[in-house]
N, C-alpha and C positions, 0 to 999 in steps of 0.2 A: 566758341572756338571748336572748331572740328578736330575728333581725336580719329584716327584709325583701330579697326577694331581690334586688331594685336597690343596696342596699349591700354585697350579696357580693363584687365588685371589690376593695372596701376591707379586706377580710379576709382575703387569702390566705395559706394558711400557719395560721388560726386554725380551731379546732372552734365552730360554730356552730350555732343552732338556729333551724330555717325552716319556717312555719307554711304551709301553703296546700291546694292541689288538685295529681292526678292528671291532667294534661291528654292523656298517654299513658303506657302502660307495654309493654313487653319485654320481653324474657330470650330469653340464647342460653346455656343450658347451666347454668352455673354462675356465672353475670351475670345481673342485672336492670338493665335500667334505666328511669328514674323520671325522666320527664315533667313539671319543677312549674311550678306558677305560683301566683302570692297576688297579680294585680292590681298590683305595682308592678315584674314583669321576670318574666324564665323562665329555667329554670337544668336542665341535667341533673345529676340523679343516679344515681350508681352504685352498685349494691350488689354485693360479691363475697359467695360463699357462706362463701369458709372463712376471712373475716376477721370476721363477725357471726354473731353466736349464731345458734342453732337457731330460737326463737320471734322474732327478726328477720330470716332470711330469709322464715319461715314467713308473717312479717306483708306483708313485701315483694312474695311472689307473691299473697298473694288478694289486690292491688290493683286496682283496676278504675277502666278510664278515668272519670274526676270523683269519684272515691274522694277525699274531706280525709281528709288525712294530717301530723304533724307529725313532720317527721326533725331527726338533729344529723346531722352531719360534716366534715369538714377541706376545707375552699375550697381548690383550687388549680389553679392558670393553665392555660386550656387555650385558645391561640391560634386554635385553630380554631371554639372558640362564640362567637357571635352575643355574649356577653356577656363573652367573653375568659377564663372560667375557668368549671370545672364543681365538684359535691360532691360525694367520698370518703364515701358514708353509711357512720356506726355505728351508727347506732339505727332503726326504725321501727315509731309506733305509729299506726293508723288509728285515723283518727276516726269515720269511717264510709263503711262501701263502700256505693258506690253500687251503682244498677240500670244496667243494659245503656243504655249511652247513646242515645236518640234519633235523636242528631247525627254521621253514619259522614262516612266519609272520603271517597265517593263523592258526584257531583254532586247537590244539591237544588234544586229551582225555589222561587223567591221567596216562592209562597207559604205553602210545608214552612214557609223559612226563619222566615217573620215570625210564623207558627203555633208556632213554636218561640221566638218573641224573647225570652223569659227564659233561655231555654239559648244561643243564636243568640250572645248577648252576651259570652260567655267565650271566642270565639275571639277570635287574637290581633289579625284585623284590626275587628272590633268593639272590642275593648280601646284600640287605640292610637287609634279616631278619637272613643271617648271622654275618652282624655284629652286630642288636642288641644281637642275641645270647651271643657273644662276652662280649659284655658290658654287661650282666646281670652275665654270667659267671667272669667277673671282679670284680664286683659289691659285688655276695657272696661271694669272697676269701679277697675282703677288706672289707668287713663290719667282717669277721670272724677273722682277726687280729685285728682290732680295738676293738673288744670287749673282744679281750685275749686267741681266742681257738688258738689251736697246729695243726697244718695239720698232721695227722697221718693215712695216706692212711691204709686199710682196704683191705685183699686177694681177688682177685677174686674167685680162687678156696676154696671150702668149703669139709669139710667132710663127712659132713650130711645134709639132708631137716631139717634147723633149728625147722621150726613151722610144720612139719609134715604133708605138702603142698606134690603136686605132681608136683606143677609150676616148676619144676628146669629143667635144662637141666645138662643132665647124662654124663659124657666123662671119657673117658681111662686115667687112671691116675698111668703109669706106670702098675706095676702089681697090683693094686687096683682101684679104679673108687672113682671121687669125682662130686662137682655139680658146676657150675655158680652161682655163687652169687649172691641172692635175696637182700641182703640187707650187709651194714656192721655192724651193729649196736652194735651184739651183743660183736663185736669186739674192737667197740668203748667205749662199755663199761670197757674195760679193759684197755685202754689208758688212758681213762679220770680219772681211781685210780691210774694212775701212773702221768699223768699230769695237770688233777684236770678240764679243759677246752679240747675238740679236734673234730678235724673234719672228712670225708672224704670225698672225691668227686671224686666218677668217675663210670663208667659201671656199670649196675646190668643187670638183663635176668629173663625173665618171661617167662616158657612156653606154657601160657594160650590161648589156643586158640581162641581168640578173635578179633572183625573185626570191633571194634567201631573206633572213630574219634579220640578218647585218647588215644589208646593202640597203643606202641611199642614192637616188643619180646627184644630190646636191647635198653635202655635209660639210662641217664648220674643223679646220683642225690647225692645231698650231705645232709651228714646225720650229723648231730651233739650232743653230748653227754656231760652235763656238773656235776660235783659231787657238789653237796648242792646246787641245782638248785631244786626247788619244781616246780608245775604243774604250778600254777599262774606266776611264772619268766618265765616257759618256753612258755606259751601263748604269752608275752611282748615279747619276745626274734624273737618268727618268725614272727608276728607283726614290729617288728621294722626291720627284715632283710627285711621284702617287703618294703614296703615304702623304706627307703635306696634305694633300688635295683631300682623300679618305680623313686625315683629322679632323679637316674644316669643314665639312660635311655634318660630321657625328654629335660635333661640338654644334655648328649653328643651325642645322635640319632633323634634328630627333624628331622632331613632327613631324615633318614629312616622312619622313621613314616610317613613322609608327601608321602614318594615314594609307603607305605601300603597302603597310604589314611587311615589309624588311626587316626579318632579321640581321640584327646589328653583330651578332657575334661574329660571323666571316667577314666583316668591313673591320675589328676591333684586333682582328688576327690580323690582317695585312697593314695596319697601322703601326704595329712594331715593325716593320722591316723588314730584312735580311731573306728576300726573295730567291731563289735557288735559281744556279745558273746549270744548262747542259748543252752542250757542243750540238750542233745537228745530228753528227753522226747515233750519238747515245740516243739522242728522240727518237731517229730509226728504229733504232735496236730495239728501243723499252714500246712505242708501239705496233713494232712487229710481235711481239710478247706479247703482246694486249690485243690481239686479234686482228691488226689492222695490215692492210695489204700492199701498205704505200712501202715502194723499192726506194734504195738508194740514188739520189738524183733527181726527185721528186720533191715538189713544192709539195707543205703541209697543207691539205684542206681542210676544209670548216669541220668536217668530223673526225680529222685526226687532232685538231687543235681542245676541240670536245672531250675525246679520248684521255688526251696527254692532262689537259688540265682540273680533270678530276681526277687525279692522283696526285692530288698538293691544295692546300688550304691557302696557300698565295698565289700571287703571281709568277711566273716562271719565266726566264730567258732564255731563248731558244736563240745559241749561237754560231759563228764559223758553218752558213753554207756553204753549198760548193758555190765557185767559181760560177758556173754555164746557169744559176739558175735567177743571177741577181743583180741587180742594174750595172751598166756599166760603169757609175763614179765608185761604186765602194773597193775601199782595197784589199787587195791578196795578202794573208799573213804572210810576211817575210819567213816567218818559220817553219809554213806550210801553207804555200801558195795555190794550192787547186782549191783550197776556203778564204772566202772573205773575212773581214774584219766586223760583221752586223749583228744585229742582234733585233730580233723579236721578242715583244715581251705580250703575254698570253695571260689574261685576267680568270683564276678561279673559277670554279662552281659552271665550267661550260661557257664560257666568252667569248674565249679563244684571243686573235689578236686584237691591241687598242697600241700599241706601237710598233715603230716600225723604225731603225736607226742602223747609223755604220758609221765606221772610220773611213771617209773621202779619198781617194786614192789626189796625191798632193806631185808627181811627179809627169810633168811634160811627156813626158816620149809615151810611157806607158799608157796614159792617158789617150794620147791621139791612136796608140794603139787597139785600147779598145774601143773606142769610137769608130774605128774599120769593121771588127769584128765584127760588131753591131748592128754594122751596114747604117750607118746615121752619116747624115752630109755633115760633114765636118764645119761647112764654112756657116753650118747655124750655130754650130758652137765655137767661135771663134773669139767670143767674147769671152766662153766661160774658160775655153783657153790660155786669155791672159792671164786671170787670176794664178794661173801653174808659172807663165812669163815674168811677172812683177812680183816676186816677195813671195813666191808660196813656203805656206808652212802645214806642218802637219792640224788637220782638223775633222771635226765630228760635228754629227747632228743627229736629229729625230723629229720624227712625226707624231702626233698623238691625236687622235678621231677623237673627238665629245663627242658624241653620239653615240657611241660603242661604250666609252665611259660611262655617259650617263644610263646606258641601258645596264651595263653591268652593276655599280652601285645602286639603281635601284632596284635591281632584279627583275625587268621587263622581258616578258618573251619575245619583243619585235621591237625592232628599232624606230618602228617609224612614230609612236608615243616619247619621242626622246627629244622632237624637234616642232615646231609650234606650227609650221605648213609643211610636211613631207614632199620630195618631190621623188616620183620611182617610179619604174620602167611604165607601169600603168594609172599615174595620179601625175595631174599637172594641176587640179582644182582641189579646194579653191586656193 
């Protein structure tokens, strides 16, 4: 029976059998040793020559680095691996040797790398930031039952440039033409009057032609919508999906972090909570103080977001912009209406945004109001119109980028290590 190599621990002392790859091979004389991995740990193995037959050494040496291979042999303790014991091989039968690996052990520049990204993948620090991926993508679909939302996946294809952006990407849609989807939101607004809590999570596309360390043209992000949720719930709400998310990490990815060299103490600090919130205006304020030249009125950029977030060991909400700089559904605070009701929330250590949320503006007239302003045809939105027609009630949502997440908890300098095929302004392969 075939064990995978993450439960080798549990076996010590037993003959086992371990499916995987060749990730390195060796021999000194009359030793081999065997380099495995299968995706769920890595384990060496040892082969002596004059404890295994002839056509098992024999199979042993023409191993070739990314050679699949499936061996048995006896687990036992060895304090000094990484995974606390090695394997004693009996047996080894290839599955198939491979060709002269690509991927050598000397320096490659990024674009070798990403030229390579189906091989690129099987090293162990691509391995381990896809499983925290994993687990963070875990993490949001159970923190989002536990707290009652409905998974109510959202179309890829769109009819219209919702917010009257040029960012979409245009395709043949039968005899009509529709776009990629920037967001689902506005669709989740329409589930969540029918299911009161919902979510979705999957693909958006952005055709912004841009070449920072954040941007993807194709990332994964889950958006949620809930009815009589005001702005302050939904603050507490992605507040408590991080945290959540950073526990489940810490608790089920210590390896992989350690395999990052991630320092866990800034993840262990935002795992307690209680993220500090500041008005737009004070953001101003404090980085104009901080040397930054951004006026009143101005959307934070990637290096004010830099600026501001290292000056806090959490996360930070950055709330109530103005009115003229923010989508047309969010709403005007009744108590000071030239700011909406939103809120950005801006990850530590230089991250800058991974949310993005507000309180929905819930009333007909005003609504159709800013839809002029806007300059957006109304009669695309006439659907989401009803919703204000039929029952509207007060409601909130948010967006949350994985890929921005996972870059930040693992502490990645580029995002595009965050996602298993990058797609960006200059990569469509492989």
């Amino acid at each position: 029976m075939p064990i995978s190599i993450s439960e080798a621990p549990k076996h010590i002392g037993q003959e086992v059998e371990i499916r995987g790859w060749c990730f390195n091979v060796r021999s000194s004389g009359s030793i081999a040793f065997l380099q495995l991995r299968d995706g769920s740990g890595r384990i060496q193995g040892v082969v002596v020559k004059n404890d295994v037959t002839v056509g098992d050494w024999d199979a042993a040496k023409a191993l070739t680095i990314e050679s699949s291979v499936i061996v048995t042999g006896m687990v036992r303790e060895d304090k000094r691996s990484p995974s606390g014991v090695e394997l004693t091989v009996k047996t080894v039968e290839p599955v198939a040797i491979a060709a002269e690996f690509p991927i050598g052990k000397k320096e490659h520049g990024t674009d070798f790398l990403m030229d390579q990204r189906h091989l690129w993948l099987r090293s162990s620090r691509q391995e381990a930031i896809l499983r925290v991926r994993d687990e963070i993508e875990f993490s949001f679909r159970e923190f989002m039952r536990l707290r009652g939302f409905i998974l109510a996946d959202s179309p890829v294809f769109t009819p219209n440039a919702c917010e009257g952006t040029s960012d979409l990407f245009e395709v043949k849609y039968f005899d009509d033409k529709a776009y990629l989807t920037q967001s689902g939101q506005l669709y989740q607004e329409a589930t969540s009057s029918a299911l009161g809590k919902t979510y979705c999570f999957g693909p958006t596309f952005r055709s912004e032609k841009s070449k920072t360390r954040r941007h993807l043209t194709e990332f994964w992000m889950l958006e949620a919508e809930a009815s009589f949720m005001d702005f302050q719930d939904n603050m507490q709400l992605q507040e408590d999906l991080v945290v959540h998310t950073v526990k489940r990490v810490l608790e089920n990815r210590a390896a992989d972090l350690k395999i990052l060299e991630r320092d866990t103490k800034p993840l262990e600090t935002v795992a307690q909570g209680g993220f500090p919130r500041l008005s737009y205006s004070d953001a101003v304020a404090k980085l104009q103080t901080l040397g930054s030249d951004i006026k009143y009125g101005d959307d934070l950029g990637a290096d004010d977001e830099t600026i501001l977030t290292q000056q806090y060991d959490k996360p930070i909400f950055v709330h109530h912009y103005p009115v003229e700089v923010k989508a047309f559904y969010m709403k005007p605070d009744p108590a000071d209406p030239k700011h909406v009701l939103n809120d950005d929330m801006l990850a530590p250590e230089g991250y800058g945004e991974v949310i993005g949320g507000s309180q929905r503006i819930d009333d007909l007239k005003l609504l159709e109001e800013r839809i002029a302003q806007h300059k957006l045809p109304k009669e695309a939105f006439e659907w989401y119109l009803d919703l204000r027609r039929y029952g509207s009630v007060p409601h909130s949502g948010f967006g949350i980028g994985l890929e921005r997440t996972v870059a930040w908890i693992c502490k990645l300098p580029h995002v595009r290590e965050t996602i298993p095929f990058p797609r960006m302004l200059s990569r469509l392969n492989p």
